[in-house]
KEKOLVEX-757577 format. One record per atom (N, C-alpha, C, CB): x, y, z; residue number from 1; atom name. Coordinates in steps of 0.001 Angstrom, whole numbers. Last residue first. Glycine has a CB too. Layout:
# residues N
X,Y,Z,NUM,CA
...
# end
This chain:
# residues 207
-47549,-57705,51246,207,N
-47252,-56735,52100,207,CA
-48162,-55306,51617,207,C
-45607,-56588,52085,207,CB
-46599,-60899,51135,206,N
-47801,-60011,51243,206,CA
-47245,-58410,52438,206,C
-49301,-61243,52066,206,CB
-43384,-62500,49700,205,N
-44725,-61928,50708,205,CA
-45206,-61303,50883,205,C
-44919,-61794,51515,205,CB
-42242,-63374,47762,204,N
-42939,-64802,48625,204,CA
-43722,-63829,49408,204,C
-41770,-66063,49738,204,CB
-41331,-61727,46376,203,N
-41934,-62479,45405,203,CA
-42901,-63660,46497,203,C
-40608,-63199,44272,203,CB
-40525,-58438,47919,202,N
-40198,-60249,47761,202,CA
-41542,-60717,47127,202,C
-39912,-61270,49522,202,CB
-40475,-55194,45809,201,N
-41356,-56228,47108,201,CA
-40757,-57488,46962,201,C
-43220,-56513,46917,201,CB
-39700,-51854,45919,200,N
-39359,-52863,45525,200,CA
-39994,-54257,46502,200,C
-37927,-52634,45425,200,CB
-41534,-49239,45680,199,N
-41825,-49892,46639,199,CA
-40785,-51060,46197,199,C
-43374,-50137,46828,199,CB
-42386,-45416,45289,198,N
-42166,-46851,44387,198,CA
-41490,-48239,45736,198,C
-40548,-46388,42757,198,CB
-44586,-42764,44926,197,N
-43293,-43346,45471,197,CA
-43468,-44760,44897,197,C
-43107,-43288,47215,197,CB
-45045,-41205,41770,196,N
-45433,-41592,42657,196,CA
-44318,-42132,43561,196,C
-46334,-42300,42298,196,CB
-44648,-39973,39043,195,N
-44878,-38809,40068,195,CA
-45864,-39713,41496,195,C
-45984,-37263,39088,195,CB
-44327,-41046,36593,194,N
-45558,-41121,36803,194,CA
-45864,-40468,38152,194,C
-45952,-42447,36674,194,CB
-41519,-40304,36054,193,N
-42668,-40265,34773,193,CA
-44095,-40307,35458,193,C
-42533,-41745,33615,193,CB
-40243,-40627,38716,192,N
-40027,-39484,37966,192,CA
-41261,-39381,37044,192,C
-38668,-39547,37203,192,CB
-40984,-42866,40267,191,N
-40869,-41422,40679,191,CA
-40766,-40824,39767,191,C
-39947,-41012,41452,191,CB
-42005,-44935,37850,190,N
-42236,-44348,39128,190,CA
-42364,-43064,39463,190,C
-41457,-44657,39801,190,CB
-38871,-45262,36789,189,N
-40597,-44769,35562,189,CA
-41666,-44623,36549,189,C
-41387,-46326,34171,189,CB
-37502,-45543,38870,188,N
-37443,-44173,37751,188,CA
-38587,-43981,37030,188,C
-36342,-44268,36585,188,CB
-38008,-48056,39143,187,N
-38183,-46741,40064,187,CA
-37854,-45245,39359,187,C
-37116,-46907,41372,187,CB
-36931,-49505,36706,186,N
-38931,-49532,37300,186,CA
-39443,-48234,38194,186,C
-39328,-51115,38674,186,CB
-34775,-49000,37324,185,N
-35720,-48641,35687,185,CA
-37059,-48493,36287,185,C
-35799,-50125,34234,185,CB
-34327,-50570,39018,184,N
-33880,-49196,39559,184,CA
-34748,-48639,38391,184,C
-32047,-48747,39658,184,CB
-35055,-53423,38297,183,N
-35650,-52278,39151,183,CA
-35356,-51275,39765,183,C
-36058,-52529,39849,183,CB
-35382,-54241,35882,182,N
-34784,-53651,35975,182,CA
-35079,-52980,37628,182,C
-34817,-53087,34800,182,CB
-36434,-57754,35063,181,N
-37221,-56980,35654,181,CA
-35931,-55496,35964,181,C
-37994,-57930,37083,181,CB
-35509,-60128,33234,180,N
-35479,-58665,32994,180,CA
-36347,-57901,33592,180,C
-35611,-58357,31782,180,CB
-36444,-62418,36001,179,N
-36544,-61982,35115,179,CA
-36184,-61256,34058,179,C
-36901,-61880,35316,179,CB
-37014,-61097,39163,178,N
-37360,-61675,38274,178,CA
-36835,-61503,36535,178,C
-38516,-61474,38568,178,CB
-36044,-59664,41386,177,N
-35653,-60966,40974,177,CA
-35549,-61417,39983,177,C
-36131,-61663,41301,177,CB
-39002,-58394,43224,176,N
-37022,-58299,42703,176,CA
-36499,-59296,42240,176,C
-35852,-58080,43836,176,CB
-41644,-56568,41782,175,N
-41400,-58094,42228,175,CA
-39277,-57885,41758,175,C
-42773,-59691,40819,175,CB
-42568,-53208,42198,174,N
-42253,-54453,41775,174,CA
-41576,-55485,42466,174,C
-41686,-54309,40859,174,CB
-45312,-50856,42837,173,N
-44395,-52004,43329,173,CA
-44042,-53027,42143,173,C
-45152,-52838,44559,173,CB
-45975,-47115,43346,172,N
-45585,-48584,42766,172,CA
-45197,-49661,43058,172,C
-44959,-48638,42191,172,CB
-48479,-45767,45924,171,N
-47261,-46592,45756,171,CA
-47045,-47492,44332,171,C
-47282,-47563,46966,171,CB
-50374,-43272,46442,170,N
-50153,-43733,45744,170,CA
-48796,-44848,45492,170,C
-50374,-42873,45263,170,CB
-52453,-41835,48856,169,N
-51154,-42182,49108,169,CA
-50912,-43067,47535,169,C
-50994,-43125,50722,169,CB
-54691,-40431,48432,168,N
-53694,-39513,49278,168,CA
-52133,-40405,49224,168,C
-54384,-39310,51140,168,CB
-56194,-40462,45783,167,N
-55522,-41201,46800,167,CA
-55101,-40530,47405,167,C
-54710,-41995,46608,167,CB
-56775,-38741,43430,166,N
-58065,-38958,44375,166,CA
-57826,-39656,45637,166,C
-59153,-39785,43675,166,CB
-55044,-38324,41959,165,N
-55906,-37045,41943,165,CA
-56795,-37083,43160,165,C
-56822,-36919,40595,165,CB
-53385,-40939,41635,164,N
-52585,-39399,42026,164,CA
-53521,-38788,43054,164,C
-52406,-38162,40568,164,CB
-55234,-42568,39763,163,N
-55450,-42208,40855,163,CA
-54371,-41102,42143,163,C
-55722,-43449,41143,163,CB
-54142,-41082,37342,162,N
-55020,-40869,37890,162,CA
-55593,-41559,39436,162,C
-55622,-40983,36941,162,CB
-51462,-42531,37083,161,N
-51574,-41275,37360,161,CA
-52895,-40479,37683,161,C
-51032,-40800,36428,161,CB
-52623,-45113,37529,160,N
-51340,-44765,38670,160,CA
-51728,-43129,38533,160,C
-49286,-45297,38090,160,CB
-53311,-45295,34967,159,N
-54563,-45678,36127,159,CA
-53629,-45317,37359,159,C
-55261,-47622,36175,159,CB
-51303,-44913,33175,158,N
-52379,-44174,33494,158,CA
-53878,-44056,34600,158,C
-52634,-44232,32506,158,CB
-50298,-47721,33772,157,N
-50017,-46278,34047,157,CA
-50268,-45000,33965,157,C
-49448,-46123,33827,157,CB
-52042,-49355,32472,156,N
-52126,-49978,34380,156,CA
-51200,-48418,34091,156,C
-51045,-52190,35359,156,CB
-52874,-48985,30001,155,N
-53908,-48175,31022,155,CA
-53238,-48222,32582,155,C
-55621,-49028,31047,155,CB
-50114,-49492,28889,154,N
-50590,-47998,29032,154,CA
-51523,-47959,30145,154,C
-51322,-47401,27710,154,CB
-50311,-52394,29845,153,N
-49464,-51714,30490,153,CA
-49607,-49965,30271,153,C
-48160,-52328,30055,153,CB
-52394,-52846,28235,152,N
-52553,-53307,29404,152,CA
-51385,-52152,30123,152,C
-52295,-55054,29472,152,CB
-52813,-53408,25271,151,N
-52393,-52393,25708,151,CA
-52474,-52146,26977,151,C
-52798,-51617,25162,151,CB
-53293,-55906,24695,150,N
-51875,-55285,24185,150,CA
-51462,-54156,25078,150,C
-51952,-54682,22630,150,CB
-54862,-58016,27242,149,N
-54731,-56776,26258,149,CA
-53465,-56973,26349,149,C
-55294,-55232,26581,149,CB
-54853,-59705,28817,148,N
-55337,-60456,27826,148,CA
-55423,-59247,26828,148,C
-56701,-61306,28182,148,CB
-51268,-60074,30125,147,N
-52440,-59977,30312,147,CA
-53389,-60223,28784,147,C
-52533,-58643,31023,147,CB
-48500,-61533,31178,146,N
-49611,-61940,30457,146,CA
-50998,-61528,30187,146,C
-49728,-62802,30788,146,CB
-46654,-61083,32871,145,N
-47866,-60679,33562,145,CA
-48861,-61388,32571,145,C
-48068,-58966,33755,145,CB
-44385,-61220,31254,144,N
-44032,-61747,32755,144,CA
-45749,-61786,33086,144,C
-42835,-60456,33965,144,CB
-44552,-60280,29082,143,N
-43902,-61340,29009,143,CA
-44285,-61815,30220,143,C
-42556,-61243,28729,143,CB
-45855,-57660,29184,142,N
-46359,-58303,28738,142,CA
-45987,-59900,28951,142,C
-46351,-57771,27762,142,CB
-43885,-56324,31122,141,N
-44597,-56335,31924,141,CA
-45571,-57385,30616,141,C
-44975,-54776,32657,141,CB
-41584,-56418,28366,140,N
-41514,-57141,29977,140,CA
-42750,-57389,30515,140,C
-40812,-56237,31132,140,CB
-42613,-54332,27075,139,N
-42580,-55680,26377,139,CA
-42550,-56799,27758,139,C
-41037,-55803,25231,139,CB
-43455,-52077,28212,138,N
-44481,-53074,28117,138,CA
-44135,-54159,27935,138,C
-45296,-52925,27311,138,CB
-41052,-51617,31131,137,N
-41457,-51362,30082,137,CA
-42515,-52053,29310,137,C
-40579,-51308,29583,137,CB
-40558,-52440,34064,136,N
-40077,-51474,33428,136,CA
-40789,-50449,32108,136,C
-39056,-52113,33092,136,CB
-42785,-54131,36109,135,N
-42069,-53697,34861,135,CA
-41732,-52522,34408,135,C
-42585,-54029,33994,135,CB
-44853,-54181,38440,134,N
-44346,-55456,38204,134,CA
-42673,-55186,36436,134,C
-46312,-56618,37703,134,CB
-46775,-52785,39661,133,N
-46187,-52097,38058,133,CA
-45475,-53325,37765,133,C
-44974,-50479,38012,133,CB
-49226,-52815,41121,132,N
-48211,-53842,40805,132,CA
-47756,-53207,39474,132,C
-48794,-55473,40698,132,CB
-49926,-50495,43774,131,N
-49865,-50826,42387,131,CA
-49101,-51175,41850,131,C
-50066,-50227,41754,131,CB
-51756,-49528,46389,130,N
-50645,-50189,45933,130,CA
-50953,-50600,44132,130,C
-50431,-51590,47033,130,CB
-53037,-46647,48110,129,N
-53318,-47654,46887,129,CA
-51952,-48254,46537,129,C
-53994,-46871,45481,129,CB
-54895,-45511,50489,128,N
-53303,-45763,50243,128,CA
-53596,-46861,49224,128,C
-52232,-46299,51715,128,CB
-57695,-45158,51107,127,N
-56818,-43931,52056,127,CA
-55239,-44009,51111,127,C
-56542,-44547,54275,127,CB
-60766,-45270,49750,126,N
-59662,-45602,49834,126,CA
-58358,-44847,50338,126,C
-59606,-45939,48871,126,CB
-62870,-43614,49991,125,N
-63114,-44922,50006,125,CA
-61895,-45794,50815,125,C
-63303,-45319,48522,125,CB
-62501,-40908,49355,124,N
-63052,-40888,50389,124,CA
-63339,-42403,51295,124,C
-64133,-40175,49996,124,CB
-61916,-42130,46058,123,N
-61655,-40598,47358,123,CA
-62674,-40996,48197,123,C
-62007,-38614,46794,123,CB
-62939,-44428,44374,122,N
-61702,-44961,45520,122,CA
-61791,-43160,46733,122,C
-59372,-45304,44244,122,CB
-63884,-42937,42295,121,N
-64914,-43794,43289,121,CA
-63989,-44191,44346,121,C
-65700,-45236,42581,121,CB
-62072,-42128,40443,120,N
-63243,-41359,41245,120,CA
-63699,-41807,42254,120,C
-64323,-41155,40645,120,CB
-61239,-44358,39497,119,N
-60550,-43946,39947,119,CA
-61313,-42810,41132,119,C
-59734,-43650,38921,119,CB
-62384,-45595,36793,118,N
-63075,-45400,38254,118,CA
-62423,-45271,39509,118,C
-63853,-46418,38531,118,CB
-62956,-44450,33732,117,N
-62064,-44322,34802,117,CA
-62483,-44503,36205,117,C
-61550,-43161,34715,117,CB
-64070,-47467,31860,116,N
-64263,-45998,32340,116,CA
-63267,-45906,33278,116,C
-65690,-45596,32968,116,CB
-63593,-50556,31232,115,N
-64197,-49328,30544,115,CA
-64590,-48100,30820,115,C
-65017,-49548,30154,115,CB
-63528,-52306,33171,114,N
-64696,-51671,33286,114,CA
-64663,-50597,31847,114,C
-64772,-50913,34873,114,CB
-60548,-52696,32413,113,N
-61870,-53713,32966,113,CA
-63492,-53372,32489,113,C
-61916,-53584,34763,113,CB
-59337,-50809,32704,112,N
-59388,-51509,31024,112,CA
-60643,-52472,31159,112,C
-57741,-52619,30482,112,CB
-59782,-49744,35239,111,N
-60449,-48753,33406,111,CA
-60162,-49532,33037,111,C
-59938,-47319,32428,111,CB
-57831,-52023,36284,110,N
-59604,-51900,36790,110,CA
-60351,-50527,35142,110,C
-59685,-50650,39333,110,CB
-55628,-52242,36415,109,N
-56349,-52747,35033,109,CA
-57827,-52464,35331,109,C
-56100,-54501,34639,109,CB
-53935,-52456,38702,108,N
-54156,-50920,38525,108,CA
-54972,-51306,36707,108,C
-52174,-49690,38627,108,CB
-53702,-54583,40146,107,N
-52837,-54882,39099,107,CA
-52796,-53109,38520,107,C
-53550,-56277,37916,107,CB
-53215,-53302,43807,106,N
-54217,-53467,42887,106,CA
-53345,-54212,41694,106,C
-54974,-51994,42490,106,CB
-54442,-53067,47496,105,N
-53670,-53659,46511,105,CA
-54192,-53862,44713,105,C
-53454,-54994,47195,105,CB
-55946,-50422,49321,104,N
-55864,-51165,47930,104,CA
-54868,-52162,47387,104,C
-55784,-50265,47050,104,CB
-56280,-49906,52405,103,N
-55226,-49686,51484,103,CA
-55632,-50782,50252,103,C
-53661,-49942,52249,103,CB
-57935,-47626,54791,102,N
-58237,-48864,53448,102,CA
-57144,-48747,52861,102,C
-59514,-48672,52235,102,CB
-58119,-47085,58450,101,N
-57749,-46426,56815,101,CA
-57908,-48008,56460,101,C
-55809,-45424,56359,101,CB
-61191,-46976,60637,100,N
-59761,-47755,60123,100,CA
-59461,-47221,58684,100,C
-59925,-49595,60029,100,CB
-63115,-46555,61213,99,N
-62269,-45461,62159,99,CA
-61220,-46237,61409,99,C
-62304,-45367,64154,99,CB
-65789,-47553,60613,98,N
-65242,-48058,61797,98,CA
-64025,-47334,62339,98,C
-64931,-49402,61587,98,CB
-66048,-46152,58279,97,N
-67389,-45846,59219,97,CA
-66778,-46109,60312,97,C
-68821,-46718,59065,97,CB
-64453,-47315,57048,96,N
-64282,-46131,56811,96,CA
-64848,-45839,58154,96,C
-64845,-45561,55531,96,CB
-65220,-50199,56588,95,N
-64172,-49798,57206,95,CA
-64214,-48519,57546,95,C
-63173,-50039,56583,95,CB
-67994,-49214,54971,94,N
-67918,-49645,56148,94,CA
-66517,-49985,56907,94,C
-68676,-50634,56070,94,CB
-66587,-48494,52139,93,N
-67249,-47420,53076,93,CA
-67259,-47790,54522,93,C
-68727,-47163,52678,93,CB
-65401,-51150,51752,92,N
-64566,-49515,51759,92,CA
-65193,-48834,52910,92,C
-64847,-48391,50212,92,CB
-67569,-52347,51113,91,N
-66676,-52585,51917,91,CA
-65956,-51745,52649,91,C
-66063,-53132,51439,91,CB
-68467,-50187,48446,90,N
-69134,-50722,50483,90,CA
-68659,-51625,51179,90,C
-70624,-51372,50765,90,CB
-65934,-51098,47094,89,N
-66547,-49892,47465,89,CA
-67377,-49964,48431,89,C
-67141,-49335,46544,89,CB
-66284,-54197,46646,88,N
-64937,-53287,47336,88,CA
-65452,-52147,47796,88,C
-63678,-52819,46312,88,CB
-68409,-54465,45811,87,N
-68119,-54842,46604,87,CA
-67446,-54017,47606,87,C
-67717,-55644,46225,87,CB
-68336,-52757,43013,86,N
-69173,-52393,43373,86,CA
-68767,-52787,45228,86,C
-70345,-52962,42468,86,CB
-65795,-54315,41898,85,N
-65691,-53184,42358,85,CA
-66791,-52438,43334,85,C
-65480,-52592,41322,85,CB
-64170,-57025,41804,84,N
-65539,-56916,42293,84,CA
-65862,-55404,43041,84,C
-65759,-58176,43353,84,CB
-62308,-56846,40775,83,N
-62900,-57250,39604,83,CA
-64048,-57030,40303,83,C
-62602,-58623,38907,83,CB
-60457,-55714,42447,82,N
-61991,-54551,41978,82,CA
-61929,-55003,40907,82,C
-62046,-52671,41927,82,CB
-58874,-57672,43499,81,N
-59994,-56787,44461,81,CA
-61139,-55780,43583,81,C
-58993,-55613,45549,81,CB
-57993,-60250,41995,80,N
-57635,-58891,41698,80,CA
-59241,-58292,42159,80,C
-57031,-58624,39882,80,CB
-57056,-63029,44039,79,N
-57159,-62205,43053,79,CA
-57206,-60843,42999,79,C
-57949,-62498,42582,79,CB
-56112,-63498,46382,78,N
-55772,-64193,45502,78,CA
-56071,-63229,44351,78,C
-56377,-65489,45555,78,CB
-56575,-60626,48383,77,N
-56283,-61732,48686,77,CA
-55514,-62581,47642,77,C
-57356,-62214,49071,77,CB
-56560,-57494,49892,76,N
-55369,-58661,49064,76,CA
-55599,-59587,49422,76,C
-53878,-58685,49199,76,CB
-57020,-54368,51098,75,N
-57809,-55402,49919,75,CA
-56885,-56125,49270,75,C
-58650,-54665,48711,75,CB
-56340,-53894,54988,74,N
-56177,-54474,52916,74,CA
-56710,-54917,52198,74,C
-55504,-55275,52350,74,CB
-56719,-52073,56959,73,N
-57522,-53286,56293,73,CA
-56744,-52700,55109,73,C
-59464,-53437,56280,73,CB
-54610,-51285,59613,72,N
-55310,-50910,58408,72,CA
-56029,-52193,57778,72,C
-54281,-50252,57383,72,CB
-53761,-51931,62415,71,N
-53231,-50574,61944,71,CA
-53990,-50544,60499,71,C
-51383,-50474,61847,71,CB
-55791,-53341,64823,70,N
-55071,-53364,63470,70,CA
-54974,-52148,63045,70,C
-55679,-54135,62421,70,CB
-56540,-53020,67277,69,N
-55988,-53467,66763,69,CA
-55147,-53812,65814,69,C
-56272,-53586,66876,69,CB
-60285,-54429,66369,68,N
-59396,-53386,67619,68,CA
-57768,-53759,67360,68,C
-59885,-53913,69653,68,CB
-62093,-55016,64549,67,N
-60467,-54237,63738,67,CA
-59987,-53801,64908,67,C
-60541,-52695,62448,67,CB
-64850,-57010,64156,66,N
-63448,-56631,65226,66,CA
-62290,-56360,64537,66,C
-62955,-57849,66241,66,CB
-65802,-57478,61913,65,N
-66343,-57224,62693,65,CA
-65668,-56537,64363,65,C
-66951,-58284,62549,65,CB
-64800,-58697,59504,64,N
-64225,-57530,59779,64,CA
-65179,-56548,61310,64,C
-64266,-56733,58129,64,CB
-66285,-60986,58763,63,N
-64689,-61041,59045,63,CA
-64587,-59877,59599,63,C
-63628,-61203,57820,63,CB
-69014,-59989,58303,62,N
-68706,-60690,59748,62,CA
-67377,-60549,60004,62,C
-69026,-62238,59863,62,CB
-68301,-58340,56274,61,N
-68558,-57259,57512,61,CA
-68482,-58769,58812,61,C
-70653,-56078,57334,61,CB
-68015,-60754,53933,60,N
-67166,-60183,54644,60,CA
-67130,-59070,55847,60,C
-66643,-59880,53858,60,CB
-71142,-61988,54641,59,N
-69653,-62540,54758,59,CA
-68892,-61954,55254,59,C
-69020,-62792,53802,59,CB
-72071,-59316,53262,58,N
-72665,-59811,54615,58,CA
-71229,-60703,55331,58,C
-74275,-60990,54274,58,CB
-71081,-59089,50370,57,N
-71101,-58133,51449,57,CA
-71114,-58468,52945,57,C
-72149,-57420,51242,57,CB
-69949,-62488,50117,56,N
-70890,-61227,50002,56,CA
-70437,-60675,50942,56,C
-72398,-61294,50065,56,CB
-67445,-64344,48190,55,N
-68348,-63634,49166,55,CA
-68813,-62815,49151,55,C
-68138,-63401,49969,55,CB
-67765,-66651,45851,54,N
-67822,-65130,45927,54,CA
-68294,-64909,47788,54,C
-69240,-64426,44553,54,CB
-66865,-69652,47100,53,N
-67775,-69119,46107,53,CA
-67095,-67329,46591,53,C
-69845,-69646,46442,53,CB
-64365,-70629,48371,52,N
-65460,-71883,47555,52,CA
-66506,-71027,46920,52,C
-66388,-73150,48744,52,CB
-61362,-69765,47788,51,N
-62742,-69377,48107,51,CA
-63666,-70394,47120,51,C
-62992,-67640,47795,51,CB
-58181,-70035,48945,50,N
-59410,-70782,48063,50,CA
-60311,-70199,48707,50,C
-59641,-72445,48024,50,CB
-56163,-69710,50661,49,N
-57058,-68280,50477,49,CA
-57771,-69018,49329,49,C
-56145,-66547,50014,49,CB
-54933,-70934,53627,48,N
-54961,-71188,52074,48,CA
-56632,-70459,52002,48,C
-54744,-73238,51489,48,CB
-52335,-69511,55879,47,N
-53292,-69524,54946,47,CA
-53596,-70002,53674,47,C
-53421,-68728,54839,47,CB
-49763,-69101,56371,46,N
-50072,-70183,56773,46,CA
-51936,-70256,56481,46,C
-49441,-70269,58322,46,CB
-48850,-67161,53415,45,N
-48277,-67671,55048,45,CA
-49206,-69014,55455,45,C
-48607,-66213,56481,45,CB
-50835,-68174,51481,44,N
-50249,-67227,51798,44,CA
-49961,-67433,53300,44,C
-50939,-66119,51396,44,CB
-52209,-70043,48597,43,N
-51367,-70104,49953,43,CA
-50796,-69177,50081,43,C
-50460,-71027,50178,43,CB
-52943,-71194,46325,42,N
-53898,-69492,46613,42,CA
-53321,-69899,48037,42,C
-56231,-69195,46352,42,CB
-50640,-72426,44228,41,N
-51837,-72513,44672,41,CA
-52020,-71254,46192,41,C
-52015,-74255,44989,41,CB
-48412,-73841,43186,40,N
-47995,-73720,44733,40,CA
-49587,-73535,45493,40,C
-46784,-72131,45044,40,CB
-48106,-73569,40696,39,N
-48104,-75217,40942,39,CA
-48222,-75407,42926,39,C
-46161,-76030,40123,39,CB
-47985,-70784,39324,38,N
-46386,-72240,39423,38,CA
-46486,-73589,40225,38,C
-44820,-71586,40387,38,CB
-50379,-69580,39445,37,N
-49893,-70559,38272,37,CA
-48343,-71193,38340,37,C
-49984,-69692,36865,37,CB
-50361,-68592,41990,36,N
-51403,-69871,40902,36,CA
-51331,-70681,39756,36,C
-52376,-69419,40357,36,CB
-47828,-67648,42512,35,N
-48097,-69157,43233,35,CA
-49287,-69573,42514,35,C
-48413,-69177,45013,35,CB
-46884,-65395,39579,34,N
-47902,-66101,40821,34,CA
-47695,-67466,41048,34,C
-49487,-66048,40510,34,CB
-45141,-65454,37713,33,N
-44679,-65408,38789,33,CA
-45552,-65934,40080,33,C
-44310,-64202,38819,33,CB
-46815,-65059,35523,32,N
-45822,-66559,35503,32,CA
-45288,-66945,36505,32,C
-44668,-66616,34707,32,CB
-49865,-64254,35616,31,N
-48676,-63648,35873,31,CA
-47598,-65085,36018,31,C
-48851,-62588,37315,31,CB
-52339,-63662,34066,30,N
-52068,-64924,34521,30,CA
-50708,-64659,34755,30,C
-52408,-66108,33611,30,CB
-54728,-61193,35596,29,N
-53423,-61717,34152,29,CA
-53275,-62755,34791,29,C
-51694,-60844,33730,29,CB
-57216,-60552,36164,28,N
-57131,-59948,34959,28,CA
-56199,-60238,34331,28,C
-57162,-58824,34956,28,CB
-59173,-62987,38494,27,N
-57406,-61948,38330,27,CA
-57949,-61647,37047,27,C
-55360,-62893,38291,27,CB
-60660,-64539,41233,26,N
-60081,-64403,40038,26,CA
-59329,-62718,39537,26,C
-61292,-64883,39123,26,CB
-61418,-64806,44058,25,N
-59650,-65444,43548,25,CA
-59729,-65199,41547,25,C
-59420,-68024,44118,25,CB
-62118,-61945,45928,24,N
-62162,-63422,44693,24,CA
-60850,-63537,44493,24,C
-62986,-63250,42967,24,CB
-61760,-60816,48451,23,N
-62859,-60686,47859,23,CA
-62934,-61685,46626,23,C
-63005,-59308,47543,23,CB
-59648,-60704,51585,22,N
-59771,-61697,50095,22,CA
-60985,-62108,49734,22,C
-59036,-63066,50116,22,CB
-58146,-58491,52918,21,N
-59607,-59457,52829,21,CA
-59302,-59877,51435,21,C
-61364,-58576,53003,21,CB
-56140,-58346,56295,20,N
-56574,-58184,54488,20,CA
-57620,-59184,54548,20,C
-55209,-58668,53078,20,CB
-54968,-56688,58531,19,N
-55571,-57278,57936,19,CA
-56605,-57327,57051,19,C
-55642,-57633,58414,19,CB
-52173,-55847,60490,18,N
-52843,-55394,59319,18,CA
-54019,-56614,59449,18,C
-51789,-55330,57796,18,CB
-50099,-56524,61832,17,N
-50986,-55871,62781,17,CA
-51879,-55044,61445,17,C
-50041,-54763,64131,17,CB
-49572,-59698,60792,16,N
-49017,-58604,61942,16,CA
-50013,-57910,61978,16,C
-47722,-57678,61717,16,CB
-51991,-60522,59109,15,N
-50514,-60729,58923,15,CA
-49609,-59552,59783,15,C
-50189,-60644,57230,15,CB
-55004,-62255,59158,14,N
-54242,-60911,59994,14,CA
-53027,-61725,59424,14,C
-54416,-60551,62090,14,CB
-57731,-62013,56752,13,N
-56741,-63003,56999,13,CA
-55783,-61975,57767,13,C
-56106,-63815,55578,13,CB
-61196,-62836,55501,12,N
-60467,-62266,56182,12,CA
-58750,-62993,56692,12,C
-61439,-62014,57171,12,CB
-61940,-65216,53966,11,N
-61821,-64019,53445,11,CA
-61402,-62922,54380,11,C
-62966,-63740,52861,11,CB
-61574,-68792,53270,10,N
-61114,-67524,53971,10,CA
-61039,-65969,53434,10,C
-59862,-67820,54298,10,CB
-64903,-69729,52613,9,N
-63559,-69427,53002,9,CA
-63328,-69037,53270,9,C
-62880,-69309,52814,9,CB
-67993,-69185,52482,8,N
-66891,-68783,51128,8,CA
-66001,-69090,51363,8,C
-66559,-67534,50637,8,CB
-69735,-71675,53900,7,N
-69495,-70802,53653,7,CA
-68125,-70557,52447,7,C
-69521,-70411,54827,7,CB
-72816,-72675,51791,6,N
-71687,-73085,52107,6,CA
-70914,-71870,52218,6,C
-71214,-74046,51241,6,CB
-76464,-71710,51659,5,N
-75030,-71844,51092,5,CA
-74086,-71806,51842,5,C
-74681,-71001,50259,5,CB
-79248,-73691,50707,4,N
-77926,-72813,51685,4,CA
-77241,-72630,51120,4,C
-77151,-73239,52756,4,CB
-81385,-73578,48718,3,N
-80274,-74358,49477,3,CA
-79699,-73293,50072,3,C
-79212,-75246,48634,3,CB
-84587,-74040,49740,2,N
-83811,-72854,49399,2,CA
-82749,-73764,49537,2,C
-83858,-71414,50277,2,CB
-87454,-75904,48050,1,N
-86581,-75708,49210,1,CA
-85338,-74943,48789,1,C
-86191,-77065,49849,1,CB
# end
């Protein structure tokens, strides 16, 4: 006998006139700043974004079955959207199909992930990419983000400048507040070194 399966949670979620999907709750850093790891847990506005398993393809086209309405779909939920890249990408496509732009939220670790540049695969997929630069410099973005490479912070800025080539819209973002976080530093290594616009964001909300 087949078991069923239980559904995934919440994977669609509207925050004004957007709405985001939340493909897994797992991540590439353990960031000190996330609500997962300060004890607050996968809550966003009046959403709790626990997923009891992976959703599928199928899953998420039900959430997204009605976009009348919404000015764009986001890829943001708990975790990091193109640990499940293959996903994301016919996800992508089928927003695309429906007449709605895609905006990425990303850590921008997806080449250290995968091991290749797949930056390629977002043109035509993806309309506006966000990217948590979260730092000035590595030693910071190592302290605060934790990731499980040294060299994490080269690829997450080289993964900014390549996707340049294939996004139409490229944004940095950091978290204000935190830390030795500099963020006029952060907007300078932004606009100027990496030739994108730059975004300063609150630590409490999805945007």
């Amino acid at each position: 006998m087949t078991r069923q399966k239980g559904p995934p949670g919440r994977v669609v979620y509207p925050i004004g006139n957007r709405l985001y999907v939340n493909l897994t709750n797992g991540c590439s850093l353990k960031c000190s700043f996330c609500f997962k790891n300060t004890g607050q847990g996968p809550q966003v506005d009046d959403y709790d974004l626990t997923l009891e398993r992976q959703p599928s393809p199928t899953d998420i086209r039900k959430g997204l079955a009605d976009l009348e309405g919404y000015e764009e779909v986001v890829f943001c939920g708990f975790g990091e959207p193109t640990l499940r890249l293959p996903t994301m990408l016919e996800i992508a496509e089928f927003i695309q199909r429906k007449g709605k732009p895609v905006r990425l939220n990303t850590d921008g670790l997806a080449n250290r992930v995968f091991r290749r540049d797949v930056t390629p695969q977002l043109a035509g997929r993806v309309d506006r990419v966000s990217v948590s630069l979260n730092a000035q410099d590595a030693e910071t973005y190592n302290r605060l983000c934790r990731p499980p490479w040294p060299d994490a912070f080269d690829y997450l800025q080289d993964f900014i400048r390549k996707a340049r080539e294939h996004v139409e819209q490229v944004t940095a973002t950091a978290v204000e507040g935190l830390e030795g976080v500099d963020i006029e530093a952060c907007r300078r290594l932004a606009e100027e070194e990496l030739g994108v616009e730059f975004r300063p964001r609150q630590l409490d909300r999805v945007g």
